[in-house]
C-alpha positions in Angstrom: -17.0 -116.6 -56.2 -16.5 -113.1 -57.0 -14.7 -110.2 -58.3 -13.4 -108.5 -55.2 -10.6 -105.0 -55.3 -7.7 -105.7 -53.0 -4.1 -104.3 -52.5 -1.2 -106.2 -51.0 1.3 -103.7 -50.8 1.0 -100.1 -49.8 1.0 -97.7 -53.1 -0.3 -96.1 -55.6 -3.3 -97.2 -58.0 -0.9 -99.5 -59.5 -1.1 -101.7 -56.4 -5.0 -102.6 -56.9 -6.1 -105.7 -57.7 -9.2 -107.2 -59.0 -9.7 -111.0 -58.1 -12.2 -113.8 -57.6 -12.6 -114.7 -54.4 -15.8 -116.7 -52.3 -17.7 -114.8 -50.2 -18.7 -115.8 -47.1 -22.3 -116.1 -45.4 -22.9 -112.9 -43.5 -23.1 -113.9 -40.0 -25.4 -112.6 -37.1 -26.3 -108.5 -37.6 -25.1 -108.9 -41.0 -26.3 -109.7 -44.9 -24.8 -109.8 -48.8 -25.5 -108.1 -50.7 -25.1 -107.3 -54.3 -22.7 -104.7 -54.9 -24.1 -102.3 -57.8 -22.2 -99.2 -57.1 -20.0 -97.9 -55.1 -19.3 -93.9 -54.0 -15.7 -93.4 -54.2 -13.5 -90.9 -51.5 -10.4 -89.4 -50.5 -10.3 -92.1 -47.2 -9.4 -94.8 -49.9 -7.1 -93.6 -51.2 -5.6 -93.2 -48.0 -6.4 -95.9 -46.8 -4.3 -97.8 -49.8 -1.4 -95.4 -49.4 -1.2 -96.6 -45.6 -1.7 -92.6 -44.5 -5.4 -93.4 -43.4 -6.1 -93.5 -39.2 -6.1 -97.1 -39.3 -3.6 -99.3 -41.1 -4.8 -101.8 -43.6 -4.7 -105.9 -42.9 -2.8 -106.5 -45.8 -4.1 -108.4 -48.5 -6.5 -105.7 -48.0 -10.2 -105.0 -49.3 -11.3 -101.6 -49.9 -14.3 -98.8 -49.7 -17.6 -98.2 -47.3 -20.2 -96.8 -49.1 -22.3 -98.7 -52.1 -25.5 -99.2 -53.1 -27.2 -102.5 -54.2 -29.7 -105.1 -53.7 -29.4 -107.8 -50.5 -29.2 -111.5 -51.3 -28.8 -113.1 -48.0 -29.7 -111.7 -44.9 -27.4 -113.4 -41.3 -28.9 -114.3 -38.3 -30.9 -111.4 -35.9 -31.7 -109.3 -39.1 -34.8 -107.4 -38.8 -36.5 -105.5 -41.4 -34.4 -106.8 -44.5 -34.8 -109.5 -47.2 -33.5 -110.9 -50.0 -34.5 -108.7 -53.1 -34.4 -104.9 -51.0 -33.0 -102.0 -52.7 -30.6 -100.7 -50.3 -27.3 -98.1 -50.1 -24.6 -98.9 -47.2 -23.1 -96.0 -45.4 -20.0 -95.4 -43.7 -20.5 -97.2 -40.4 -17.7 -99.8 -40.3 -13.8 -100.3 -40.9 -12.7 -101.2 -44.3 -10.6 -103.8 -42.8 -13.9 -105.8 -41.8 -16.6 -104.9 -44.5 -14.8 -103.7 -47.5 -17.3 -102.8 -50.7 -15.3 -102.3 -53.4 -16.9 -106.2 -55.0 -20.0 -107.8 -57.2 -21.0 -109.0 -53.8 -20.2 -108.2 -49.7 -21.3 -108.9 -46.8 -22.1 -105.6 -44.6 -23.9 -104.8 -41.3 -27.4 -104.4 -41.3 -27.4 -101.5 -39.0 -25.5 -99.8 -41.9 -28.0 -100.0 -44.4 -30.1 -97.5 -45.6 -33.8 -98.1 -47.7 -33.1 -96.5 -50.8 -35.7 -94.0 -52.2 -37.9 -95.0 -55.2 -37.3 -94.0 -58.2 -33.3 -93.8 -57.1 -30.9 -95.6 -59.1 -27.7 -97.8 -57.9 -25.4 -95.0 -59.2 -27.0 -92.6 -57.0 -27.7 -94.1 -54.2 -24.1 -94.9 -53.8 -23.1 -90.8 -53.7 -25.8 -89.6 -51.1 -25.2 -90.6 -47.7 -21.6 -90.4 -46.8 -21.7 -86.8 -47.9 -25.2 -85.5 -46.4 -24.3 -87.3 -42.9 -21.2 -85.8 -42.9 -22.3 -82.5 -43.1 -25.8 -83.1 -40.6 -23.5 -83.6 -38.0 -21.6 -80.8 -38.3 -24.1 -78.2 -38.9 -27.4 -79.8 -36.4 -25.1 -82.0 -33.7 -22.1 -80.7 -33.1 -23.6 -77.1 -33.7 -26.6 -75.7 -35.0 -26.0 -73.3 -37.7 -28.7 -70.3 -37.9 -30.2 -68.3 -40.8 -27.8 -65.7 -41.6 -24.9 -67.1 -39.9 -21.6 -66.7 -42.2 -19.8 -70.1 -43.2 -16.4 -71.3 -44.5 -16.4 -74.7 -46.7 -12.8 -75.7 -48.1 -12.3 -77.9 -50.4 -15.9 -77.1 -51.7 -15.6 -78.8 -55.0 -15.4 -82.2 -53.7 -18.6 -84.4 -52.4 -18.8 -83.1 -48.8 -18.4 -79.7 -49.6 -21.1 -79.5 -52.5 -23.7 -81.5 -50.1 -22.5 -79.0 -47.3 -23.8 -75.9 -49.7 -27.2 -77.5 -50.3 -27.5 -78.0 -46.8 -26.5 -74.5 -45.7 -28.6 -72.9 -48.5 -31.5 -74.9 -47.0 -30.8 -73.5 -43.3 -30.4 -70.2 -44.3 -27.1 -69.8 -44.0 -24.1 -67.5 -46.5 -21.6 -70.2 -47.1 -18.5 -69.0 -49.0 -16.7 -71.6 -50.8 -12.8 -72.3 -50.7 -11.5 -74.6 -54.1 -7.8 -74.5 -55.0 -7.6 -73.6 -58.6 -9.9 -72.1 -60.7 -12.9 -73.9 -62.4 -15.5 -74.7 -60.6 -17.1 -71.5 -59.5 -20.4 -71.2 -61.0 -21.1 -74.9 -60.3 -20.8 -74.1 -56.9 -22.8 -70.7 -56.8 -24.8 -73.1 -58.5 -24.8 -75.3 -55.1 -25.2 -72.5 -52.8 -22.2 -70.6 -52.5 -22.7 -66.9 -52.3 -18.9 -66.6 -53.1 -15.7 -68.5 -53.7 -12.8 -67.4 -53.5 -9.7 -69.3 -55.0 -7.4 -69.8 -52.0 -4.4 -71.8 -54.2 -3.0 -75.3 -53.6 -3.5 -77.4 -50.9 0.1 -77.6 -49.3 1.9 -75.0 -47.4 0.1 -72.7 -44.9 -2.6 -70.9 -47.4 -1.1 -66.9 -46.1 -1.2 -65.9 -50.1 -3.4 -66.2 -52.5 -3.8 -66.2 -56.7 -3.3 -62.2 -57.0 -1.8 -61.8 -53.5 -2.8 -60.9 -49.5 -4.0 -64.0 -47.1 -6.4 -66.2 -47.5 -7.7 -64.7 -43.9 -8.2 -61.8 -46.1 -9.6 -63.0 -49.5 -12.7 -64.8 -46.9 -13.4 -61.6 -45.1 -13.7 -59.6 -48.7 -15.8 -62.0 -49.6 -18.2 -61.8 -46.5 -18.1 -58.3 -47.5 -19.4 -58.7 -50.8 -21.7 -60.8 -50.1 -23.2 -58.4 -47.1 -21.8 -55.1 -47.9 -24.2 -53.5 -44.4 -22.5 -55.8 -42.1 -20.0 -54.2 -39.6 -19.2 -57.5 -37.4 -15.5 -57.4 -37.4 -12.9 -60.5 -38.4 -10.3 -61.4 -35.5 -7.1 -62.3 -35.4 -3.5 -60.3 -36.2 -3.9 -59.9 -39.9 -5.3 -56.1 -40.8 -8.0 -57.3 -43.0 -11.5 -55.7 -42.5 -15.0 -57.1 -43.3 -17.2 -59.6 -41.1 -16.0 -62.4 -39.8 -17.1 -66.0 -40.1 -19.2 -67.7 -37.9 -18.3 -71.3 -38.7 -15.3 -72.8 -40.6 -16.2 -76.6 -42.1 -12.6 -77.5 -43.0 -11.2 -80.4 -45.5 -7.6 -79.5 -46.0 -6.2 -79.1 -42.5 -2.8 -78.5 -42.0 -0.9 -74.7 -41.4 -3.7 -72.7 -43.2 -6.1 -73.5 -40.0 -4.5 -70.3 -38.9 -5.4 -68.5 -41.7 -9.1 -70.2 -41.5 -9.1 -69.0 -37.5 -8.0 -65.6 -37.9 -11.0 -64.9 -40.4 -13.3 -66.2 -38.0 -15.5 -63.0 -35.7 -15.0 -63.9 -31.9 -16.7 -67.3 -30.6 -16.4 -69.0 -33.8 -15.9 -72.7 -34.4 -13.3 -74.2 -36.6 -14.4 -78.1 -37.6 -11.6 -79.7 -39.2 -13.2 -83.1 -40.8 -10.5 -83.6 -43.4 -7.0 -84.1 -44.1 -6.3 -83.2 -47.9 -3.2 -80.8 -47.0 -1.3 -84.2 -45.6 0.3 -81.9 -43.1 -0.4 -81.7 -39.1 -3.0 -79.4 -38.0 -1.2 -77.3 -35.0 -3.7 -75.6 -32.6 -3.3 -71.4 -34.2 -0.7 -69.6 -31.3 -1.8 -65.7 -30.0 -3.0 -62.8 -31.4 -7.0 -64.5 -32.1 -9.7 -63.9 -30.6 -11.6 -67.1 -28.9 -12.6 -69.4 -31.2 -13.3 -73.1 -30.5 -11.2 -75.5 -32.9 -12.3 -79.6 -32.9 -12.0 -82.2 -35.0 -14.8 -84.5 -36.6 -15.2 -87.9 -38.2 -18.3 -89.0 -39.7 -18.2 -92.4 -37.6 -19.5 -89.8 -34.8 -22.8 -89.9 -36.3 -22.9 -93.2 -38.0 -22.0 -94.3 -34.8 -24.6 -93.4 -32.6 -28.1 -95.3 -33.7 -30.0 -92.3 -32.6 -27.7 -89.7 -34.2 -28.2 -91.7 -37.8 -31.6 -91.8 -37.1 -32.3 -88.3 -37.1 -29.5 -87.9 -39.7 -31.2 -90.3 -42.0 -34.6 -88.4 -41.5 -33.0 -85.2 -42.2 -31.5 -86.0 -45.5 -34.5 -88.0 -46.6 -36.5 -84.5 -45.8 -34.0 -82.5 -48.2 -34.2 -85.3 -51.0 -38.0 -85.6 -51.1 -37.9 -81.4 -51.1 -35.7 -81.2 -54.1 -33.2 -79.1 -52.0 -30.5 -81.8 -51.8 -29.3 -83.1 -55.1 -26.2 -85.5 -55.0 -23.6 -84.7 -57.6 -22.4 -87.5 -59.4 -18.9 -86.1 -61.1 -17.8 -89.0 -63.0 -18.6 -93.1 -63.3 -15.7 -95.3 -63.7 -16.2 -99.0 -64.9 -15.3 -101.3 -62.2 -12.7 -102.9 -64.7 -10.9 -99.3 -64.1 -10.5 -98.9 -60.4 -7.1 -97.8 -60.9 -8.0 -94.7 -63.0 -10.3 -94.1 -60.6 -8.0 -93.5 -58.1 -6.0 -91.5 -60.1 -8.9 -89.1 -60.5 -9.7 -88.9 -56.9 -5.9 -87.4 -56.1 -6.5 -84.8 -59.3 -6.3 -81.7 -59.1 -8.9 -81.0 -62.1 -11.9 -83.1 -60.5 -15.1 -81.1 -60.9 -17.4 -80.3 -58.1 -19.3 -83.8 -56.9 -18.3 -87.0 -56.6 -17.0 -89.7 -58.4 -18.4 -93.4 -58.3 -17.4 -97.2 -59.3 -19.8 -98.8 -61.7 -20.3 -102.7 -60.8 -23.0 -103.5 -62.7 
Protein backbone atom coordinates (compact mmCIF):
# COMPACT_ATOMS: atom_id res chain seq x y z
CA UNK A 1 0.00 0.00 0.00
CA UNK A 2 0.46 3.60 -0.47
CA UNK A 3 -0.41 7.10 -0.26
CA UNK A 4 -1.62 7.93 -3.70
CA UNK A 5 -3.47 11.91 -4.84
CA UNK A 6 -6.69 11.29 -6.61
CA UNK A 7 -9.81 13.38 -7.51
CA UNK A 8 -13.31 11.89 -8.18
CA UNK A 9 -15.07 14.73 -9.16
CA UNK A 10 -14.10 17.62 -11.36
CA UNK A 11 -13.05 20.94 -9.17
CA UNK A 12 -11.12 22.86 -7.41
CA UNK A 13 -8.26 21.79 -4.90
CA UNK A 14 -10.91 20.90 -2.57
CA UNK A 15 -11.65 17.89 -4.71
CA UNK A 16 -8.05 16.16 -4.07
CA UNK A 17 -7.64 13.30 -2.19
CA UNK A 18 -4.85 11.53 -0.57
CA UNK A 19 -5.38 7.70 -0.03
CA UNK A 20 -3.74 4.30 0.47
CA UNK A 21 -3.98 2.28 -2.19
CA UNK A 22 -1.63 -1.13 -3.61
CA UNK A 23 0.36 -0.59 -6.31
CA UNK A 24 0.74 -2.83 -8.81
CA UNK A 25 3.95 -4.59 -10.37
CA UNK A 26 5.06 -2.51 -13.39
CA UNK A 27 4.61 -4.69 -16.23
CA UNK A 28 6.76 -5.04 -19.47
CA UNK A 29 8.73 -1.47 -20.56
CA UNK A 30 7.82 -0.37 -17.15
CA UNK A 31 9.32 -0.14 -13.20
CA UNK A 32 8.25 1.50 -9.56
CA UNK A 33 9.60 3.54 -8.38
CA UNK A 34 9.86 5.57 -5.29
CA UNK A 35 8.24 8.73 -5.58
CA UNK A 36 10.47 11.48 -3.83
CA UNK A 37 9.40 14.58 -5.46
CA UNK A 38 7.35 15.67 -7.82
CA UNK A 39 7.51 19.13 -10.17
CA UNK A 40 4.17 20.55 -10.12
CA UNK A 41 2.39 22.57 -13.49
CA UNK A 42 -0.34 24.43 -14.90
CA UNK A 43 -1.52 20.85 -16.94
CA UNK A 44 -2.73 19.56 -13.49
CA UNK A 45 -4.48 21.77 -12.64
CA UNK A 46 -6.20 21.46 -15.75
CA UNK A 47 -6.30 18.40 -15.92
CA UNK A 48 -8.37 18.26 -12.33
CA UNK A 49 -10.65 21.03 -13.47
CA UNK A 50 -11.57 18.78 -16.60
CA UNK A 51 -10.24 21.88 -19.12
CA UNK A 52 -7.00 19.72 -19.92
CA UNK A 53 -6.90 18.02 -23.84
CA UNK A 54 -7.77 14.88 -22.43
CA UNK A 55 -10.44 14.16 -19.93
CA UNK A 56 -9.63 12.39 -16.70
CA UNK A 57 -10.78 8.50 -15.89
CA UNK A 58 -12.43 9.46 -12.90
CA UNK A 59 -11.32 8.28 -9.77
CA UNK A 60 -8.38 9.90 -11.28
CA UNK A 61 -4.54 9.95 -10.39
CA UNK A 62 -2.57 12.97 -11.15
CA UNK A 63 0.99 14.60 -12.38
CA UNK A 64 4.00 13.45 -14.86
CA UNK A 65 7.11 14.58 -13.73
CA UNK A 66 8.99 13.31 -10.32
CA UNK A 67 12.09 12.32 -9.29
CA UNK A 68 13.07 9.30 -7.16
CA UNK A 69 14.75 6.08 -6.81
CA UNK A 70 13.36 2.67 -8.75
CA UNK A 71 12.45 -0.36 -6.78
CA UNK A 72 11.24 -2.81 -9.18
CA UNK A 73 12.04 -2.87 -12.66
CA UNK A 74 9.03 -4.89 -15.31
CA UNK A 75 9.90 -7.21 -17.88
CA UNK A 76 12.19 -5.93 -21.18
CA UNK A 77 13.90 -3.17 -18.92
CA UNK A 78 17.27 -2.36 -20.05
CA UNK A 79 19.70 -0.28 -18.32
CA UNK A 80 17.75 0.13 -14.91
CA UNK A 81 17.81 -1.50 -11.38
CA UNK A 82 16.51 -1.36 -8.23
CA UNK A 83 18.39 1.32 -6.19
CA UNK A 84 18.98 4.12 -9.53
CA UNK A 85 18.55 7.64 -8.94
CA UNK A 86 16.25 8.67 -11.59
CA UNK A 87 13.76 11.86 -12.53
CA UNK A 88 10.54 10.92 -14.93
CA UNK A 89 9.62 13.30 -17.55
CA UNK A 90 6.58 14.08 -19.30
CA UNK A 91 6.21 11.18 -21.80
CA UNK A 92 2.83 9.58 -20.85
CA UNK A 93 -0.93 10.46 -20.04
CA UNK A 94 -1.75 11.05 -16.53
CA UNK A 95 -4.63 8.80 -16.94
CA UNK A 96 -2.12 5.69 -17.25
CA UNK A 97 1.10 6.70 -15.06
CA UNK A 98 0.01 9.32 -12.67
CA UNK A 99 3.00 10.48 -10.11
CA UNK A 100 1.54 12.43 -7.63
CA UNK A 101 2.31 9.01 -4.86
CA UNK A 102 5.16 7.51 -2.30
CA UNK A 103 5.47 5.00 -5.04
CA UNK A 104 4.38 4.53 -9.12
CA UNK A 105 4.91 2.64 -11.67
CA UNK A 106 6.20 4.62 -14.92
CA UNK A 107 7.75 3.78 -18.30
CA UNK A 108 11.21 3.14 -18.57
CA UNK A 109 11.68 4.99 -21.70
CA UNK A 110 10.54 8.04 -19.53
CA UNK A 111 13.21 7.97 -17.25
CA UNK A 112 16.00 10.12 -17.07
CA UNK A 113 19.67 9.23 -14.93
CA UNK A 114 19.78 11.97 -12.62
CA UNK A 115 23.05 13.93 -12.32
CA UNK A 116 25.30 13.48 -9.25
CA UNK A 117 25.28 15.49 -6.76
CA UNK A 118 21.40 16.38 -7.75
CA UNK A 119 18.83 16.14 -5.16
CA UNK A 120 15.15 14.64 -5.40
CA UNK A 121 13.76 18.22 -5.14
CA UNK A 122 15.57 19.20 -8.04
CA UNK A 123 15.53 16.73 -10.20
CA UNK A 124 11.83 16.89 -10.18
CA UNK A 125 11.93 20.76 -11.66
CA UNK A 126 14.49 20.26 -14.66
CA UNK A 127 13.19 18.39 -17.41
CA UNK A 128 9.66 19.20 -18.20
CA UNK A 129 10.79 22.83 -18.49
CA UNK A 130 14.32 22.48 -20.49
CA UNK A 131 12.59 19.96 -23.03
CA UNK A 132 9.96 22.12 -23.49
CA UNK A 133 11.87 24.86 -24.57
CA UNK A 134 14.77 22.57 -26.76
CA UNK A 135 12.16 21.88 -28.91
CA UNK A 136 10.98 25.00 -29.63
CA UNK A 137 14.17 26.86 -30.03
CA UNK A 138 16.67 23.67 -31.88
CA UNK A 139 13.52 21.44 -33.53
CA UNK A 140 10.92 23.18 -34.55
CA UNK A 141 13.31 26.25 -35.23
CA UNK A 142 16.64 27.13 -34.61
CA UNK A 143 17.04 30.38 -32.99
CA UNK A 144 20.41 32.41 -33.96
CA UNK A 145 22.68 34.80 -31.92
CA UNK A 146 21.08 38.09 -32.06
CA UNK A 147 17.72 37.02 -33.14
CA UNK A 148 14.93 39.06 -30.99
CA UNK A 149 12.54 36.78 -28.84
CA UNK A 150 9.13 37.04 -27.04
CA UNK A 151 8.54 34.74 -23.79
CA UNK A 152 4.97 35.31 -22.07
CA UNK A 153 4.22 34.24 -19.11
CA UNK A 154 8.10 34.46 -18.25
CA UNK A 155 7.79 34.09 -14.63
CA UNK A 156 6.53 30.59 -14.57
CA UNK A 157 9.02 27.35 -15.08
CA UNK A 158 9.00 27.22 -18.95
CA UNK A 159 9.56 30.67 -19.37
CA UNK A 160 12.57 31.08 -16.81
CA UNK A 161 14.26 27.77 -18.43
CA UNK A 162 13.40 29.44 -21.89
CA UNK A 163 15.72 32.63 -20.77
CA UNK A 164 18.71 30.55 -19.71
CA UNK A 165 18.39 28.77 -22.82
CA UNK A 166 18.23 31.88 -25.06
CA UNK A 167 20.90 33.66 -23.04
CA UNK A 168 23.08 30.53 -23.83
CA UNK A 169 22.29 30.74 -27.76
CA UNK A 170 22.78 34.23 -28.03
CA UNK A 171 19.74 35.34 -28.37
CA UNK A 172 17.71 39.03 -26.76
CA UNK A 173 14.64 37.54 -25.16
CA UNK A 174 12.19 40.12 -23.78
CA UNK A 175 10.05 38.89 -21.09
CA UNK A 176 6.14 39.18 -20.84
CA UNK A 177 4.74 38.61 -16.81
CA UNK A 178 1.35 40.08 -15.88
CA UNK A 179 1.82 42.15 -12.84
CA UNK A 180 4.60 43.56 -11.50
CA UNK A 181 7.26 41.67 -9.30
CA UNK A 182 9.36 39.72 -10.81
CA UNK A 183 11.50 41.79 -13.02
CA UNK A 184 14.99 41.67 -11.78
CA UNK A 185 14.62 37.89 -11.17
CA UNK A 186 14.14 37.56 -14.58
CA UNK A 187 16.86 40.06 -15.96
CA UNK A 188 18.45 37.90 -13.54
CA UNK A 189 17.49 34.73 -16.01
CA UNK A 190 18.30 36.40 -19.15
CA UNK A 191 15.83 38.83 -19.98
CA UNK A 192 17.12 41.91 -21.55
CA UNK A 193 13.72 43.57 -20.78
CA UNK A 194 10.25 42.87 -19.41
CA UNK A 195 7.69 44.61 -19.95
CA UNK A 196 4.41 44.19 -17.83
CA UNK A 197 1.74 43.37 -20.33
CA UNK A 198 -1.38 43.18 -17.52
CA UNK A 199 -3.64 40.13 -16.84
CA UNK A 200 -4.06 37.27 -18.58
CA UNK A 201 -7.77 37.52 -19.90
CA UNK A 202 -9.08 39.72 -22.54
CA UNK A 203 -7.04 40.40 -25.74
CA UNK A 204 -3.74 42.13 -24.17
CA UNK A 205 -4.35 45.78 -26.76
CA UNK A 206 -3.53 47.94 -23.36
CA UNK A 207 -1.21 47.90 -21.07
CA UNK A 208 -0.28 49.23 -17.20
CA UNK A 209 0.19 53.02 -18.33
CA UNK A 210 -1.53 52.64 -21.73
CA UNK A 211 -0.81 51.84 -25.74
CA UNK A 212 -0.72 47.86 -26.92
CA UNK A 213 1.06 45.39 -25.78
CA UNK A 214 2.23 45.17 -29.72
CA UNK A 215 3.72 48.46 -28.75
CA UNK A 216 5.20 48.07 -25.19
CA UNK A 217 7.37 44.77 -27.07
CA UNK A 218 8.65 46.86 -29.93
CA UNK A 219 9.90 49.75 -27.29
CA UNK A 220 11.38 47.38 -25.59
CA UNK A 221 13.44 45.79 -28.68
CA UNK A 222 14.29 49.32 -28.97
CA UNK A 223 15.84 49.77 -25.76
CA UNK A 224 17.50 47.01 -25.74
CA UNK A 225 19.11 47.72 -29.46
CA UNK A 226 18.68 51.39 -29.82
CA UNK A 227 20.93 50.95 -33.69
CA UNK A 228 18.43 48.61 -35.06
CA UNK A 229 16.20 49.84 -37.82
CA UNK A 230 14.27 46.32 -38.73
CA UNK A 231 10.76 47.45 -38.63
CA UNK A 232 7.63 45.75 -36.56
CA UNK A 233 4.54 44.63 -38.81
CA UNK A 234 1.20 44.62 -38.57
CA UNK A 235 -1.62 47.71 -38.38
CA UNK A 236 -0.73 49.18 -35.15
CA UNK A 237 1.75 52.56 -35.63
CA UNK A 238 4.23 51.53 -33.22
CA UNK A 239 7.98 51.80 -34.35
CA UNK A 240 11.06 49.86 -33.26
CA UNK A 241 12.26 46.23 -34.46
CA UNK A 242 10.33 43.68 -34.61
CA UNK A 243 10.51 40.15 -33.08
CA UNK A 244 11.87 37.36 -34.60
CA UNK A 245 10.26 34.61 -32.57
CA UNK A 246 7.22 34.70 -30.13
CA UNK A 247 7.30 31.54 -27.37
CA UNK A 248 3.78 31.97 -26.20
CA UNK A 249 2.00 30.58 -22.72
CA UNK A 250 -1.23 32.59 -22.57
CA UNK A 251 -2.88 32.17 -25.88
CA UNK A 252 -6.09 33.43 -26.47
CA UNK A 253 -7.04 37.19 -28.39
CA UNK A 254 -3.66 38.82 -27.40
CA UNK A 255 -1.88 36.36 -30.25
CA UNK A 256 -2.82 39.34 -32.32
CA UNK A 257 -1.14 41.65 -30.38
CA UNK A 258 1.97 39.05 -30.05
CA UNK A 259 1.79 38.83 -34.22
CA UNK A 260 1.61 42.30 -35.02
CA UNK A 261 4.98 42.97 -33.02
CA UNK A 262 6.61 40.30 -34.85
CA UNK A 263 9.26 41.85 -38.26
CA UNK A 264 8.01 39.90 -41.49
CA UNK A 265 8.70 35.90 -41.47
CA UNK A 266 8.32 35.50 -37.90
CA UNK A 267 7.07 32.58 -35.97
CA UNK A 268 4.46 32.61 -33.28
CA UNK A 269 4.72 29.13 -31.02
CA UNK A 270 1.81 28.96 -28.92
CA UNK A 271 2.66 26.09 -26.20
CA UNK A 272 0.32 27.18 -23.53
CA UNK A 273 -3.12 27.96 -22.68
CA UNK A 274 -3.12 30.24 -19.41
CA UNK A 275 -5.60 32.96 -20.98
CA UNK A 276 -8.45 29.95 -21.04
CA UNK A 277 -9.75 31.62 -24.15
CA UNK A 278 -9.47 30.23 -28.00
CA UNK A 279 -6.59 31.22 -29.95
CA UNK A 280 -8.10 32.56 -33.39
CA UNK A 281 -5.65 32.67 -36.36
CA UNK A 282 -4.80 37.02 -36.33
CA UNK A 283 -7.15 38.36 -39.60
CA UNK A 284 -5.32 41.19 -42.22
CA UNK A 285 -3.31 43.94 -42.00
CA UNK A 286 0.22 41.57 -40.82
CA UNK A 287 2.79 40.85 -42.48
CA UNK A 288 3.59 36.94 -42.97
CA UNK A 289 4.28 35.31 -40.06
CA UNK A 290 4.03 31.54 -39.37
CA UNK A 291 1.72 30.83 -36.27
CA UNK A 292 1.77 26.82 -34.84
CA UNK A 293 1.01 25.21 -31.96
CA UNK A 294 3.34 22.95 -29.73
CA UNK A 295 3.10 20.30 -27.04
CA UNK A 296 6.03 18.98 -25.25
CA UNK A 297 4.86 15.24 -26.10
CA UNK A 298 6.40 16.27 -29.66
CA UNK A 299 9.71 15.84 -28.26
CA UNK A 300 9.25 13.33 -25.54
CA UNK A 301 7.64 11.51 -28.08
CA UNK A 302 10.12 10.92 -30.47
CA UNK A 303 13.20 8.61 -28.96
CA UNK A 304 15.62 10.42 -31.07
CA UNK A 305 14.27 13.98 -30.40
CA UNK A 306 14.68 13.20 -26.39
CA UNK A 307 17.77 11.96 -27.10
CA UNK A 308 19.36 14.97 -28.38
CA UNK A 309 17.12 16.95 -25.97
CA UNK A 310 18.41 15.10 -23.04
CA UNK A 311 22.07 15.67 -24.26
CA UNK A 312 21.35 19.28 -24.66
CA UNK A 313 20.13 20.03 -21.25
CA UNK A 314 22.70 17.84 -19.66
CA UNK A 315 25.32 20.13 -21.66
CA UNK A 316 23.75 23.46 -20.07
CA UNK A 317 23.54 21.78 -16.48
CA UNK A 318 27.19 20.49 -16.38
CA UNK A 319 28.11 24.32 -17.86
CA UNK A 320 26.41 26.12 -15.10
CA UNK A 321 24.25 28.03 -17.78
CA UNK A 322 20.94 26.26 -16.88
CA UNK A 323 19.89 26.46 -13.29
CA UNK A 324 16.32 25.09 -12.47
CA UNK A 325 14.34 27.50 -10.24
CA UNK A 326 12.66 25.87 -7.54
CA UNK A 327 9.90 28.69 -6.34
CA UNK A 328 8.40 26.98 -3.58
CA UNK A 329 8.12 23.20 -1.85
CA UNK A 330 4.86 22.09 -0.61
CA UNK A 331 4.53 18.99 1.83
CA UNK A 332 2.81 16.26 0.19
CA UNK A 333 0.23 16.43 3.11
CA UNK A 334 -0.67 19.92 1.37
CA UNK A 335 -1.39 19.09 -2.24
CA UNK A 336 -4.39 21.25 -2.02
CA UNK A 337 -2.50 24.52 -1.20
CA UNK A 338 -0.39 23.61 -3.81
CA UNK A 339 -2.79 23.95 -6.26
CA UNK A 340 -3.97 26.93 -5.05
CA UNK A 341 -0.54 28.47 -5.62
CA UNK A 342 -0.15 27.17 -9.05
CA UNK A 343 -3.57 29.34 -10.25
CA UNK A 344 -1.95 32.54 -8.14
CA UNK A 345 -1.38 35.31 -9.43
CA UNK A 346 1.67 36.27 -6.94
CA UNK A 347 3.79 33.09 -7.83
CA UNK A 348 7.42 34.11 -8.19
CA UNK A 349 9.52 33.21 -11.21
CA UNK A 350 10.35 29.20 -11.11
CA UNK A 351 8.57 26.46 -10.25
CA UNK A 352 6.84 25.02 -7.57
CA UNK A 353 7.32 21.25 -6.41
CA UNK A 354 5.49 18.46 -4.01
CA UNK A 355 7.75 17.13 -1.26
CA UNK A 356 7.17 13.23 -0.77
CA UNK A 357 9.79 12.37 1.23
Amino acid sequence: MARMIRFHELGGPEVLRIEDLPVRAPGPGEVRLRVDAVGLNRAEVNFRRGTYLEDPRLPAGLGTEAAGEILEVGPEVDGWAPGDAVSVIPAFSQNDHPVYAEEAVVPAAALVRRPEGMDAITGAAVWMPYVTVYGMVAEILRVRPGDRVVVTAAANSIGVAALQVLRYLGAAPVATVPAPGPEAALREAGATEVVVAGPYEGDGREVPGGGSLADALRAAFARADPGDPTPGCGSGSGTGPGADLVLDAVGGPQVGQLVAACAPGASVIVHGGLSGLPTPLPGGGYAAVWLRRYRVFEITGDPAALRRAIAFVRSGLAAGVFAPVIDRVFDFDDVAAAHAYLDSPDRAPGKPVLRVR
